[in-house]
N, C-alpha and C positions, 0 to 999 in steps of 0.2 A: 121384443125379446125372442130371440132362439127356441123352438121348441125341441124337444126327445125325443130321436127317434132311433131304431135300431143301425146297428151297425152295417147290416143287409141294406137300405133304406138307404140311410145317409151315400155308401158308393153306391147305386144305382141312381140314384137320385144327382152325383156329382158326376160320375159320367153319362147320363142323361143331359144334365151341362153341357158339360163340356161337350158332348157331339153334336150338339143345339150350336153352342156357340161358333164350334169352329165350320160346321159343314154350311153353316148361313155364311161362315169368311169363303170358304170354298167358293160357294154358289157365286159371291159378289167377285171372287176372282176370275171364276170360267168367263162373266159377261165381261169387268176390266178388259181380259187379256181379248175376248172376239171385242171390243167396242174401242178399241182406242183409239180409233179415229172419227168418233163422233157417238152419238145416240143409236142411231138406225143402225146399230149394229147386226151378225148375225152370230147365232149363240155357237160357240166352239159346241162342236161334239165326239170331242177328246174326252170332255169329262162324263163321261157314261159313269164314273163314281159315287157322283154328286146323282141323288135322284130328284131333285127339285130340278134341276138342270134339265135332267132327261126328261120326265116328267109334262115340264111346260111348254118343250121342245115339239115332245111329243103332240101334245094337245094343239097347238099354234107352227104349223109347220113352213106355213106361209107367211103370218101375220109375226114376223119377226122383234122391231120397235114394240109391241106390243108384249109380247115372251119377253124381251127384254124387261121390261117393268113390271109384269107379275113375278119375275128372277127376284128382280130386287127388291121387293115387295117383301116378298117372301123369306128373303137371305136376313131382311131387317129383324122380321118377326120372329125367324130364328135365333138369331145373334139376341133380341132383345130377349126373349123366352132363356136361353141359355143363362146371361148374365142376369138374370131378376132370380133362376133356379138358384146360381150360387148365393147370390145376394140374402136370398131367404133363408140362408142358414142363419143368418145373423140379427136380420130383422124379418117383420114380418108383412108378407108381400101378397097377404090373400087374393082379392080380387082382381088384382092386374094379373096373376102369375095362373087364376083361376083362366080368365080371358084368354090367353096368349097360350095354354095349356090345351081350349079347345080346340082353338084354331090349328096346332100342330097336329092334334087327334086325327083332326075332320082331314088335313094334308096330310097324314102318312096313312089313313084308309084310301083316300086316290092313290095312293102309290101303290098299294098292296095290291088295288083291284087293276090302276095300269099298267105296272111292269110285270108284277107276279102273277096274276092270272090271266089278262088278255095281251099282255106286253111281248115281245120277242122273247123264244124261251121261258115263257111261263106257263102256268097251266094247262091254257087254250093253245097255245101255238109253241108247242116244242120243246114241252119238260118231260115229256116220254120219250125224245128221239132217238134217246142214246143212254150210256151210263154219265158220261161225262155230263150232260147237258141235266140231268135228273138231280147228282149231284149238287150242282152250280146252282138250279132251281130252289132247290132245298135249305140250303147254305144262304143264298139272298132271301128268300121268304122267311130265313128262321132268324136272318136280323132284322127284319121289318117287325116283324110280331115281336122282338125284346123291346126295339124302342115302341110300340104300342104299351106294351106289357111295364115296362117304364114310366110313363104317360100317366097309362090308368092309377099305377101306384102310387107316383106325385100328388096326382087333383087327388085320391083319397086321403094322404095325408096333408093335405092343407089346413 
């Protein structure tokens, strides 16, 4: 059964969804589109969007075949976290949705500590270089801490 929850909750909670669901499609599109011609693909890096993309890009810059599978790895876990948030408006999906809630946790703290602080234009390398670049900084860092701030709000209303 559905539980109560505020009005605030319920959209945060469905667009927490929804950008779960769609940016794990994302994630599986940037490798589709670099891999169509086999597995051993190498990751497009057009979609600087996508931060699981960038992300694992970053991490594996060599070890390509490999990035490509923690991509999609990750895009599922996504996608799967996304449609089980919806899902649990309806039924109730505690422990899987607890599961798959940390795992997003623990990937959007690498993200925050790869792109926003040590990352190009982050913190460490070049969020003071300019106004523009400061901005930009700011703007990316303050959606990574909503979808955390998201997150944290979810697993406590489970």
């Amino acid at each position: 059964m559905a539980r109560k929850v505020s009005l605030g909750v319920f959209f945060l909670q469905l667009a927490l969804a929804l950008f779960l669901l769609f940016s794990g499609l994302n994630a599986t599109s940037a490798v589709v589109k670099s891999d169509s011609f086999g597995f051993s693909a190498t990751i497009s890096r057009n979609f600087g969007d996508n931060e699981v993309v960038t992300i694992v890009d970053q991490l594996l810059p060599k070890n390509k075949s490999l990035a490509t599978a923690i991509i999609i790895i990750l895009a599922i876990v996504q996608i799967a976290c996304g449609a089980i948030l919806l899902l649990n408006f309806f039924i109730e999906t505690k422990q899987i949705t607890d599961i798959l809630l940390i795992i997003m946790l623990v990937v959007w703290a690498l993200i925050i500590i790869f792109l926003d602080i040590i990352g190009k234009g982050g913190l460490i390398n070049g969020a003071f270089k300019n106004y523009n670049t400061f901005v930009a900084f700011c703007k990316q860092l303050s959606q990574h801490l909503l979808v955390i701030g998201a997150i944290l709000l979810a697993f406590k209303n489970e």
